[in-house]
C-alpha positions as CSV (number, residue, x, y, z in Angstrom):
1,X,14.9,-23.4,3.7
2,X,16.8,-23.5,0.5
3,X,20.1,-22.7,-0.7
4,X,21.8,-19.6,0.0
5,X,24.3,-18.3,-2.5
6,X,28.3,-18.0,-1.3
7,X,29.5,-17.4,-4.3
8,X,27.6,-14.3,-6.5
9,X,28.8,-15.2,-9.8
10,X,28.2,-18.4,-11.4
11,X,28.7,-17.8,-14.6
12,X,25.4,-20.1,-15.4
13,X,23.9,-17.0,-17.4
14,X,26.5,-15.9,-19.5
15,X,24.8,-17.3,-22.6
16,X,21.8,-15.8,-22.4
17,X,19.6,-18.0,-20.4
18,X,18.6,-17.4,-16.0
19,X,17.3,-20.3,-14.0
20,X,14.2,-20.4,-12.2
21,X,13.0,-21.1,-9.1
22,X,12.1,-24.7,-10.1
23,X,15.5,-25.3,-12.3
24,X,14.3,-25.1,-15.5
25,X,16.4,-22.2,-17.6
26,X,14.8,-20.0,-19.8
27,X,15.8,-17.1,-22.1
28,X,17.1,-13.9,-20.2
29,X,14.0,-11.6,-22.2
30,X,11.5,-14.4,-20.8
31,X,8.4,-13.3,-20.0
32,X,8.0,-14.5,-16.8
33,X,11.6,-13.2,-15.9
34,X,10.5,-9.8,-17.2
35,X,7.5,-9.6,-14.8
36,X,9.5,-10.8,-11.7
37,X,12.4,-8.8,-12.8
38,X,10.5,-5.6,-12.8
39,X,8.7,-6.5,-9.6
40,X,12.2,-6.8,-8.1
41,X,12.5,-2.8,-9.6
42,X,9.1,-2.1,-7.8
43,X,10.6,-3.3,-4.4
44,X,14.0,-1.8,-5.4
45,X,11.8,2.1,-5.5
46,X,9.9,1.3,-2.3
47,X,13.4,0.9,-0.6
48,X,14.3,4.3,-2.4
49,X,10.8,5.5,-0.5
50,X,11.8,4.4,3.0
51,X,15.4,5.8,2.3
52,X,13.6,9.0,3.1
53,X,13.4,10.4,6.8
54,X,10.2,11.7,6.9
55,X,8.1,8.9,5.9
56,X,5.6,8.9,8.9
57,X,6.0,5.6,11.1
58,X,2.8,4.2,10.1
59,X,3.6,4.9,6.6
60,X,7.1,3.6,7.0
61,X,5.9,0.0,8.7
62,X,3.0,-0.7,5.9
63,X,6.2,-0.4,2.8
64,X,8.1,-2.6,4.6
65,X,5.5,-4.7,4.7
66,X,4.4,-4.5,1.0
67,X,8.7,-4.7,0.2
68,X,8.1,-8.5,2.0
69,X,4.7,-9.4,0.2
70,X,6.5,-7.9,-3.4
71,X,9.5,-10.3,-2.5
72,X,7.0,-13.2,-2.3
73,X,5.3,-12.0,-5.4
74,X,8.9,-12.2,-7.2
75,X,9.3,-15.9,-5.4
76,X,5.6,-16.8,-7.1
77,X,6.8,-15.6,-10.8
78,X,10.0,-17.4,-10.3
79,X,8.0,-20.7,-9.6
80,X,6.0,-21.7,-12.1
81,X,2.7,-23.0,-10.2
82,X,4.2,-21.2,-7.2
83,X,1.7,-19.0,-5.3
84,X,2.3,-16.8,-2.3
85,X,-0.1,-13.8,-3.2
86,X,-3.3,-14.2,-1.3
87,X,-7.0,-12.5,-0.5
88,X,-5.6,-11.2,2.8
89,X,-2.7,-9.6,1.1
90,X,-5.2,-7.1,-0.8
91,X,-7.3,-6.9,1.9
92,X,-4.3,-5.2,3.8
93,X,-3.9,-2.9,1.4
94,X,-7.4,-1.4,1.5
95,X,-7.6,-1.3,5.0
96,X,-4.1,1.2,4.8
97,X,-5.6,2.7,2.1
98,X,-8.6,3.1,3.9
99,X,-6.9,4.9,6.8
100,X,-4.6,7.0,4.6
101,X,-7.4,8.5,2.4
102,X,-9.6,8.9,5.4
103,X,-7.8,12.6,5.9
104,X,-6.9,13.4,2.5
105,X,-8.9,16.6,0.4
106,X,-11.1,15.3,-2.1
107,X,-9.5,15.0,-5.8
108,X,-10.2,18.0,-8.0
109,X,-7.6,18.6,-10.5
110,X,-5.3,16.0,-11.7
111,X,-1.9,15.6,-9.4
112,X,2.0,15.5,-10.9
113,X,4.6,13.7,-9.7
114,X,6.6,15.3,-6.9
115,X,6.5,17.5,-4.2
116,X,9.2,16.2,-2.5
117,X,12.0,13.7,-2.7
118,X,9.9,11.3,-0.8
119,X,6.3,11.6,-3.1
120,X,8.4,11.8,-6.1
121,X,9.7,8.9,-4.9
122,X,6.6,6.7,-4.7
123,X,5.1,8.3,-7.4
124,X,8.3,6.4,-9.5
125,X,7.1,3.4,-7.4
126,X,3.6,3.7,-8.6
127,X,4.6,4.1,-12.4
128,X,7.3,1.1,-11.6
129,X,4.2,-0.6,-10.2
130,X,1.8,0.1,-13.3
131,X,4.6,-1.6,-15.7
132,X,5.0,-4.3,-13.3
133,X,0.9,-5.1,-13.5
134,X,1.3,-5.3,-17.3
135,X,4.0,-7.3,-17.4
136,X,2.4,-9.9,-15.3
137,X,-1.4,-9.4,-17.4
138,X,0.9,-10.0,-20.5
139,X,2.4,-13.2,-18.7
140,X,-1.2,-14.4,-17.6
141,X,-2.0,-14.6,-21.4
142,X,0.6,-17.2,-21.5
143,X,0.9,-19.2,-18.8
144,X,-1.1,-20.0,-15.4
145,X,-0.8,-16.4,-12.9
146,X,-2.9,-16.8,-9.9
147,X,-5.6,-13.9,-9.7
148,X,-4.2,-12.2,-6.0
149,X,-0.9,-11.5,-8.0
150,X,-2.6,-8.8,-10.4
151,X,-5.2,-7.6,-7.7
152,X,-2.5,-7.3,-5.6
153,X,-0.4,-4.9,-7.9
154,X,-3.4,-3.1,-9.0
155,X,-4.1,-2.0,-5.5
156,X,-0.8,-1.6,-5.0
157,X,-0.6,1.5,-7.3
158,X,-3.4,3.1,-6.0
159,X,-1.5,2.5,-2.1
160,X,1.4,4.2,-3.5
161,X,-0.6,7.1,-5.2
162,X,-2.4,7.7,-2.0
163,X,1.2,7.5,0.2
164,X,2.5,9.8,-2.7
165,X,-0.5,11.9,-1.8
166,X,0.0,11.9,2.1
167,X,4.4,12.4,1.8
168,X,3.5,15.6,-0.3
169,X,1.7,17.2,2.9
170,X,4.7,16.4,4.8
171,X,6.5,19.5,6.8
172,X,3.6,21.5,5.2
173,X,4.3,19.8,1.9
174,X,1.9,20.2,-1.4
175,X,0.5,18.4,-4.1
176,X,1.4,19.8,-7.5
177,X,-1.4,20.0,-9.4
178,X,-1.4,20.2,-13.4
179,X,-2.4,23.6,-14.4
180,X,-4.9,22.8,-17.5
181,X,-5.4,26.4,-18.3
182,X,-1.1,27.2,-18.1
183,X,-1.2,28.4,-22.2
């Protein structure tokens, strides 16, 4: 196990530069420290997500889950040639996708965020998530990104569209659908 941090501040970044997880420093706007840093804001909105008390137990165990395997995915962007994303980690995801979407209507109109606290919630997680794919696809243009990593957040954004979908039912919850013909 590595070292644990007593003392918060350092002081190491205050001209600009953040080390990573292999010691090199690089520029604070990196690209690589963009990616992890907005997967760290991904894990930061599913906490926001489980905050709520009527995320459904099943529900509730699978984002803690996927707040572990997004701390990993920061760990593998910190480490250059670092990977901890794997096959089995998307493979999870569409098997609770799978069982979420197994009682869900069928799609007919396009769906806005909200509903309540706790869909609005992950559908912020999902947009969070969207940014967070792109960051790392602009990365992989640059340097080495294993393949699960962007699989991983792809299907991650539909998981949390689908959650969004089943925490809007909640207490007799709805969707909110976008009105097309509203004018």
């Amino acid at each position: 196990m590595g070292h644990r941090l007593s003392k918060i501040y350092t002081r190491t970044g205050d001209g600009g530069t953040t080390g990573l997880g292999d010691g090199s420093r690089v520029e604070k706007d990196d690209l690589r420290v963009e990616a992890y840093g907005t997967v760290d804001e991904l894990n930061s909105s599913v906490g926001m997500i489980l905050s709520e008390d009527t995320v459904p137990e099943n529900l509730r165990e699978w984002l803690l889950e996927i707040q572990h395997d997004l701390f990993d995915l920061g760990s593998e962007l910190c480490v250059p040639g670092y990977s901890a994303i794997k096959p089995e980690h998307i493979n999870s995801l569409e098997e609770y996708l799978d069982e979420m979407n197994q009682d869900l209507p069928m799609l007919k109109e396009f769906i806005l965020p909200g509903g309540n606290r706790a869909a609005s919630h992950c559908h912020l997680a999902r947009t969070i998530c969207r940014r967070a794919e792109r960051r790392v696809y602009t990365l992989s243009k640059q340097e080495t990104i294993h393949g699960s990593s962007l699989k991983y957040l792809n299907r991650l954004s539909d998981f949390l569209f689908v959650a969004a979908r089943v925490l809007a039912r909640v207490d007799d919850g709805k969707e909110v659908l976008w009105n097309r013909e509203r004018n």
